[in-house]
C-alpha positions as a Markdown table, in Angstrom:
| # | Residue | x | y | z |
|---|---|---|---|---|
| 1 | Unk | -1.2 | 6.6 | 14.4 |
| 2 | Unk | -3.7 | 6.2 | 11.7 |
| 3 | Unk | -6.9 | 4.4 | 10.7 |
| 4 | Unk | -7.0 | 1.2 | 8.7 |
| 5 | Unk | -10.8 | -0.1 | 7.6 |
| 6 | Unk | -11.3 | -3.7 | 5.6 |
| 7 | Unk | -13.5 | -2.4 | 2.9 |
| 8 | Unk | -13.2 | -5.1 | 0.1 |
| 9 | Unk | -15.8 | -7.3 | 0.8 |
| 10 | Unk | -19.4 | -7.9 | -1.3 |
| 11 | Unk | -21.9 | -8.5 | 1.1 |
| 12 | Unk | -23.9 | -10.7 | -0.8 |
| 13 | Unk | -26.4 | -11.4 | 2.1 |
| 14 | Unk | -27.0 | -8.1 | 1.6 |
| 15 | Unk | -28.2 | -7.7 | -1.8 |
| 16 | Unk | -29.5 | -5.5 | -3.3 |
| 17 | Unk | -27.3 | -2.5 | -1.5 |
| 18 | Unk | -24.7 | -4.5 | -2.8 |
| 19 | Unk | -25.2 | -5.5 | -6.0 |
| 20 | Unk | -23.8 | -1.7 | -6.6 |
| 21 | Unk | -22.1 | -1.0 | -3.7 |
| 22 | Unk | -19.5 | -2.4 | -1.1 |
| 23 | Unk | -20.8 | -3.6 | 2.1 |
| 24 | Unk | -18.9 | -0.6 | 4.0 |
| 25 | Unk | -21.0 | 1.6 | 2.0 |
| 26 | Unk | -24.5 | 0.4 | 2.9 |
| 27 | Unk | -26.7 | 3.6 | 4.7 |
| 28 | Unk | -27.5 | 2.8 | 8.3 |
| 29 | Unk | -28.7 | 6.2 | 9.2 |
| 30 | Unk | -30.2 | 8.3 | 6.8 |
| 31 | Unk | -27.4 | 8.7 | 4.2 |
| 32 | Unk | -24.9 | 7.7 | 6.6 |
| 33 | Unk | -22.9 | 4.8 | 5.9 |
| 34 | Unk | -20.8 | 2.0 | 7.9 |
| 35 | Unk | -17.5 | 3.9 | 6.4 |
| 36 | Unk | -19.1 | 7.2 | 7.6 |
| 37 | Unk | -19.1 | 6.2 | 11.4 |
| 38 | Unk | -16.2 | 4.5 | 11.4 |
| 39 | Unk | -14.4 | 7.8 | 9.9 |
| 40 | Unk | -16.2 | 9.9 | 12.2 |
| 41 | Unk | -14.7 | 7.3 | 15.4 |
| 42 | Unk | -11.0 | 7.8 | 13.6 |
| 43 | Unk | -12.0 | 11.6 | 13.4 |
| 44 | Unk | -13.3 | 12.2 | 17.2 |
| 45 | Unk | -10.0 | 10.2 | 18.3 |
| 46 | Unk | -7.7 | 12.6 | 16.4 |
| 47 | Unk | -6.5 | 10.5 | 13.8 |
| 48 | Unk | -5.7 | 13.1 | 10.6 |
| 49 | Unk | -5.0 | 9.9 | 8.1 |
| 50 | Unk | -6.6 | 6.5 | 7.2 |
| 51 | Unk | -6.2 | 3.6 | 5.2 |
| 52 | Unk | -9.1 | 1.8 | 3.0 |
| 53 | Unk | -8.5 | -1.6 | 1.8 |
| 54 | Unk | -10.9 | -1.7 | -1.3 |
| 55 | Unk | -12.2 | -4.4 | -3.4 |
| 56 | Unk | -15.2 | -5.1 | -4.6 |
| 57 | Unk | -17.0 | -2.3 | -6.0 |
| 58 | Unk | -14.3 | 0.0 | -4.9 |
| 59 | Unk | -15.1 | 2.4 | -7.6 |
| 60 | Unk | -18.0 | 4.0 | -5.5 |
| 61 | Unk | -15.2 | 4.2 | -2.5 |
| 62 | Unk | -13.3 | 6.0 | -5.0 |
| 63 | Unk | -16.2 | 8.0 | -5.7 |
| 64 | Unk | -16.8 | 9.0 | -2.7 |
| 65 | Unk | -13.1 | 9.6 | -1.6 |
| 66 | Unk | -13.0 | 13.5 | -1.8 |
| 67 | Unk | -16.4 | 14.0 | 0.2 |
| 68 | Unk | -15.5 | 11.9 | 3.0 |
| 69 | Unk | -11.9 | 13.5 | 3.2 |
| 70 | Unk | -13.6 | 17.1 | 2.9 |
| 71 | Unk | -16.8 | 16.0 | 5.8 |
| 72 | Unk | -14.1 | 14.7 | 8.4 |
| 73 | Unk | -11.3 | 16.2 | 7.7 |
| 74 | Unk | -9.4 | 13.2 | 6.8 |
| 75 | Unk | -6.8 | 12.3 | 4.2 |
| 76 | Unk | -7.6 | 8.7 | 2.7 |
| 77 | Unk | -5.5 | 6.4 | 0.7 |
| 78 | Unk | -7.4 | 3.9 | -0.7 |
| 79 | Unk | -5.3 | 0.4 | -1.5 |
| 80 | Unk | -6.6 | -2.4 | -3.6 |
| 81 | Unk | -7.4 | -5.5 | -2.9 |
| 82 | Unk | -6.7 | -7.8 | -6.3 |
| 83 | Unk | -8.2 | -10.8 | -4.6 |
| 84 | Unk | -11.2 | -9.2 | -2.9 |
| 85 | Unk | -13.7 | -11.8 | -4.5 |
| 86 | Unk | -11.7 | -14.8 | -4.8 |
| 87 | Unk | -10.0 | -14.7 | -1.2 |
| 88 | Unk | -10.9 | -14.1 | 2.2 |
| 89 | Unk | -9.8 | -11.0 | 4.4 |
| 90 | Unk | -6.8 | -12.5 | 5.4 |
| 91 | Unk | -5.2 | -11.4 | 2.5 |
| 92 | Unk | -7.1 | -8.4 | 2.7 |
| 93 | Unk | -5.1 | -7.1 | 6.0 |
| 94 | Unk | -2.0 | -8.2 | 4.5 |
| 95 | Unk | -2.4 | -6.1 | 1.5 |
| 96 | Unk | -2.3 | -2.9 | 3.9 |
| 97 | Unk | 1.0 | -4.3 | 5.8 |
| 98 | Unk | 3.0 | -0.8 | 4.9 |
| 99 | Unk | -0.2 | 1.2 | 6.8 |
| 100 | Unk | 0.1 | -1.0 | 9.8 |
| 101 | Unk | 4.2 | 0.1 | 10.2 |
| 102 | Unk | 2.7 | 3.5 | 11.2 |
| 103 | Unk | 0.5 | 2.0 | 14.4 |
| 104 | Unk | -3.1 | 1.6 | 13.3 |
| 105 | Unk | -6.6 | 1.2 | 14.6 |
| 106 | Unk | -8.0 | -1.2 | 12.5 |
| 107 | Unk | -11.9 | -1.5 | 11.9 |
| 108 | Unk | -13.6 | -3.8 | 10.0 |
| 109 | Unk | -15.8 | -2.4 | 7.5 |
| 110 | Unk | -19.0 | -3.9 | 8.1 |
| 111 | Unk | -19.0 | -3.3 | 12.0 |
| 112 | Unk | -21.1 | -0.3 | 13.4 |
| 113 | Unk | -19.5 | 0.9 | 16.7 |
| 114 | Unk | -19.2 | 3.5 | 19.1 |
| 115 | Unk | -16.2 | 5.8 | 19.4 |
| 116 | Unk | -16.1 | 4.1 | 23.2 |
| 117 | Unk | -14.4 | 1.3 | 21.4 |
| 118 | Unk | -11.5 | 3.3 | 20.1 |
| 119 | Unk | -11.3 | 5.2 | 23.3 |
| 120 | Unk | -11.0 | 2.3 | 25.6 |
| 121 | Unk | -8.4 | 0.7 | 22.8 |
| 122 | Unk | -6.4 | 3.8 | 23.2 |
| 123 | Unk | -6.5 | 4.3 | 27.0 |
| 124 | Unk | -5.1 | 0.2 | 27.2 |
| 125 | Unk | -1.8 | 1.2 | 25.5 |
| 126 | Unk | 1.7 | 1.7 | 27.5 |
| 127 | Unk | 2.5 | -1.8 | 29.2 |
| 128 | Unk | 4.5 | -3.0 | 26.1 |
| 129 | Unk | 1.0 | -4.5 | 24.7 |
| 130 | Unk | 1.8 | -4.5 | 21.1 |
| 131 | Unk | -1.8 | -5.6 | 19.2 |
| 132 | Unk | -5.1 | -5.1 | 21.4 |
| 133 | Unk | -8.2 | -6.4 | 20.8 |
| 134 | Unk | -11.8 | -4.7 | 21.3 |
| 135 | Unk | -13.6 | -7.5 | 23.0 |
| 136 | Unk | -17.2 | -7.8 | 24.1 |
| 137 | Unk | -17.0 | -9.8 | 27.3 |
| 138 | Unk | -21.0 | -9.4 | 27.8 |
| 139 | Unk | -22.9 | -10.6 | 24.9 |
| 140 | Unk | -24.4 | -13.7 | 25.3 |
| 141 | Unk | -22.5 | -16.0 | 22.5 |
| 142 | Unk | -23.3 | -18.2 | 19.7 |
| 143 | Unk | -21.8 | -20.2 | 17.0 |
| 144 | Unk | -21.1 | -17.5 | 14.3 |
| 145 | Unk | -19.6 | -15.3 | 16.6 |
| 146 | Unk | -15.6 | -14.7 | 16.4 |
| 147 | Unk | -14.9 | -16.1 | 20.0 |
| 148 | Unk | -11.8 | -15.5 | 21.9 |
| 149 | Unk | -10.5 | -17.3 | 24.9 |
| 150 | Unk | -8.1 | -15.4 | 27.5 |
| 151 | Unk | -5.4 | -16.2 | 29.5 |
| 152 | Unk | -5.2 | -13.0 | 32.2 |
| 153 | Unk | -1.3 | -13.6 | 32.5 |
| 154 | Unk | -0.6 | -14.8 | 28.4 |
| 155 | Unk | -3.2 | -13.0 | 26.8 |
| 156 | Unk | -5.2 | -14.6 | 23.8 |
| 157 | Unk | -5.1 | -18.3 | 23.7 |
| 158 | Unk | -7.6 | -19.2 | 21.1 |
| 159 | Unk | -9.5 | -17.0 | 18.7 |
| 160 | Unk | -11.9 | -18.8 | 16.1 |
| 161 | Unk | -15.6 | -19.0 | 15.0 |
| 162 | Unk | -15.3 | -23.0 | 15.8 |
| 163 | Unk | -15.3 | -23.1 | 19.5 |
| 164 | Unk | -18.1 | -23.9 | 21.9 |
| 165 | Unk | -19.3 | -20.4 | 22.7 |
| 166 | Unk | -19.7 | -21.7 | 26.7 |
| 167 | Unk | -15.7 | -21.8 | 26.5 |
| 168 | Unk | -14.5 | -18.3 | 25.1 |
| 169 | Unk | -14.0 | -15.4 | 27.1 |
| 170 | Unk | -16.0 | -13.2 | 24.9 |
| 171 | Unk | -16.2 | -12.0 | 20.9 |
| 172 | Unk | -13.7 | -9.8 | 19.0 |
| 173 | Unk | -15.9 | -7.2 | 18.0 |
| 174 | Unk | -13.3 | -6.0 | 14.5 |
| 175 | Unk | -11.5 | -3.3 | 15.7 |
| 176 | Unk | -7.7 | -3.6 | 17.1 |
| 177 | Unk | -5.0 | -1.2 | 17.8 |
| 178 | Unk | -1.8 | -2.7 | 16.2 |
| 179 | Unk | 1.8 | -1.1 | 16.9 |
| 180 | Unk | 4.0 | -0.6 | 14.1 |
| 181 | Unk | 6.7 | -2.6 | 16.0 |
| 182 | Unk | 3.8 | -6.0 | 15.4 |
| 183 | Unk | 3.7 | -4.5 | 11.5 |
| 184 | Unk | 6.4 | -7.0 | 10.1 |
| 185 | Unk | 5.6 | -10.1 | 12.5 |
| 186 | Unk | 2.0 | -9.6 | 11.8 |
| 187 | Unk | 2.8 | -9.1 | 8.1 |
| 188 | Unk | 4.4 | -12.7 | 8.3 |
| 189 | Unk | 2.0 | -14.8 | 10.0 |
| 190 | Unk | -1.3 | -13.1 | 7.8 |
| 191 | Unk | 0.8 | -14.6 | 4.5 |
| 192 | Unk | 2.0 | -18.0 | 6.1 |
| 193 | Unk | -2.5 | -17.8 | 6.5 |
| 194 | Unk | -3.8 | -17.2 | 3.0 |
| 195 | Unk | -1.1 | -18.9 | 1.8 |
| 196 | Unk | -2.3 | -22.2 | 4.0 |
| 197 | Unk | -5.6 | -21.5 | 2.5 |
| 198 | Unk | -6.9 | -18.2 | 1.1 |
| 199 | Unk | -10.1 | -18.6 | 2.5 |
| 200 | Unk | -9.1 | -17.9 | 6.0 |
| 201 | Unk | -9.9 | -15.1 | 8.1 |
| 202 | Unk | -7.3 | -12.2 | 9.5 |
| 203 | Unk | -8.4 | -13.6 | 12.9 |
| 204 | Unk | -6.7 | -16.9 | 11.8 |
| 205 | Unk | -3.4 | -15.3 | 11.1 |
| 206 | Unk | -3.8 | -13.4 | 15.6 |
| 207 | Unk | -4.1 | -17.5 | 15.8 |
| 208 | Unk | -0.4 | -18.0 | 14.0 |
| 209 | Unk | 1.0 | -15.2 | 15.7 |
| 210 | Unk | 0.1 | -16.5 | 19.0 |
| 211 | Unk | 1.1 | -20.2 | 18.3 |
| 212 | Unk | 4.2 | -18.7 | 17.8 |
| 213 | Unk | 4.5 | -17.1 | 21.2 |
| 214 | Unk | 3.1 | -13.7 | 20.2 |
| 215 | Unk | 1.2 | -11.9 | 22.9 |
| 216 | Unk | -1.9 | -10.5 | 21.6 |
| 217 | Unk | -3.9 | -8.5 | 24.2 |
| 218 | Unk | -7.5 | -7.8 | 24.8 |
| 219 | Unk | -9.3 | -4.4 | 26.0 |
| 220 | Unk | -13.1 | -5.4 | 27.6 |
| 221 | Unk | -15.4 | -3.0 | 25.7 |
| 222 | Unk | -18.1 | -3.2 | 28.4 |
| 223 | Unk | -21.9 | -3.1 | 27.9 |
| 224 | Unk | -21.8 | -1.5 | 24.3 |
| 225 | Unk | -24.5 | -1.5 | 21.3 |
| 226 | Unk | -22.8 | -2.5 | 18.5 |
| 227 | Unk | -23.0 | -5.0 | 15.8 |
| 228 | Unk | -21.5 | -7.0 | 12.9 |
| 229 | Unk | -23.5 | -6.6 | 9.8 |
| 230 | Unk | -24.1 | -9.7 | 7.4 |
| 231 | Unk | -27.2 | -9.9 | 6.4 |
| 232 | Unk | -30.2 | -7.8 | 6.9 |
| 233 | Unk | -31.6 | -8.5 | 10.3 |
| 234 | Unk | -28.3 | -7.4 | 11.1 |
| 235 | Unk | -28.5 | -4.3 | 8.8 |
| 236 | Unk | -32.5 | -3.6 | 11.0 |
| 237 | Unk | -30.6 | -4.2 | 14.4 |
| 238 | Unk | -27.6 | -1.6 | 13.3 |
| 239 | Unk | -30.0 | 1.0 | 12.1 |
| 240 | Unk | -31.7 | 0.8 | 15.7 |
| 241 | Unk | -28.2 | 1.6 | 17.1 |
| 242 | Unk | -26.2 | 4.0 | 14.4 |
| 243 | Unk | -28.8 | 6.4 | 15.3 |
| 244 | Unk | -27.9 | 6.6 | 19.6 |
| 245 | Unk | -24.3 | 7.6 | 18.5 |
């Protein structure tokens, strides 16, 4: 298994760390960035080997490639996004289809998150589930939030920003643990997505897989501090947390 991150994205909300830098690559503790704790989850975990999708300034990713692999012990391979600005991260998880034929935990690159997240991902593994969710069944909801709806027998139902929040079962947080046996299948439905429209999400290609019968599973994350970060109340609230871990 290895770790996948989505690291190609601007961040323009969260100008001016990003007028220079990816969002992935904005400090929330000190020097520390998003990329840093999400490298040192894939680290506690045990994973020897990640992914980076890169994109938009991925030069500083670059940059910064040998530090990170020398401070956590990791080997990176960073893979380009040619679309980063044009196209939205569907494309962007499709571009790291080979990675995801080795089994991955994928985390997006703007989420700050405990290692809990990765542990209870891991511990859900062994009934034939072949992608997992991390979902946040206790946050009270809202309209920008990715919201899932769950079936306890057929899994995920619905997963989309466009739902009444009072319906969904809880929020996908941005992390999943995807099987390589899911790679090709999941390879197939992210391109039949971007190529529908390429400003679609990676979430909306989990939708494609499960209209075509796919069983996508979920793992409750419990009561956990965590958050997505867009913008910079989001970037105050995750310096409150990053700190904690």
């Amino acid at each position: 298994m290895i770790g996948l991150v989505l690291a190609a994205g601007a961040g323009r909300r969260l100008r001016p760390y990003t007028d220079t830098l990816p969002k992935a690559l904005v400090p929330v503790d000190g020097d520390t960035t998003i990329l840093d704790l999400t490298l040192g989850n894939f680290a506690e975990i045990g994973l020897t080997e990640v992914a980076i999708i890169v994109g938009y300034k991925k030069e500083a990713v670059y940059d910064r490639k040998a530090a990170l692999e020398a401070k956590y012990g990791l080997k990176l391979t960073l893979i380009d996004n040619d679309k980063a600005e044009e196209w939205n991260n569907a494309y962007s998880l499709w571009c790291g289809r080979d990675a995801i034929k080795h089994d991955v935990i994928l985390a997006n690159g703007d989420t700050v998150h405990p290692v809990s997240v990765e542990k209870t991902l891991l511990a859900a593994r062994g009934n034939g589930q072949r992608i997992i969710l991390a979902l946040d069944t206790v946050k009270q909801l809202a309209d920008e939030e990715m919201k899932v709806v769950v079936d306890a027998d057929q899994g995920v139902q619905k997963i989309t920003k466009l739902m009444d929040p009072a319906t969904a079962t809880g929020e996908y947080i941005g992390v999943t643990l995807i099987e390589g046996s899911a790679a090709d299948e999941l390879a197939d439905a992210l391109r039949t997505t971007f190529e529908r429209d390429p400003d679609l999400y990676y979430e909306d290609g989990y939708q494609e897989l499960v209209n075509r019968g796919f069983k996508v599973d979920v793992a409750p994350i419990g009561d956990v501090k965590w958050v997505e970060i867009d913008n910079h109340d989001d970037l105050a609230k995750g310096r409150e947390i990053a700190c904690q871990y």
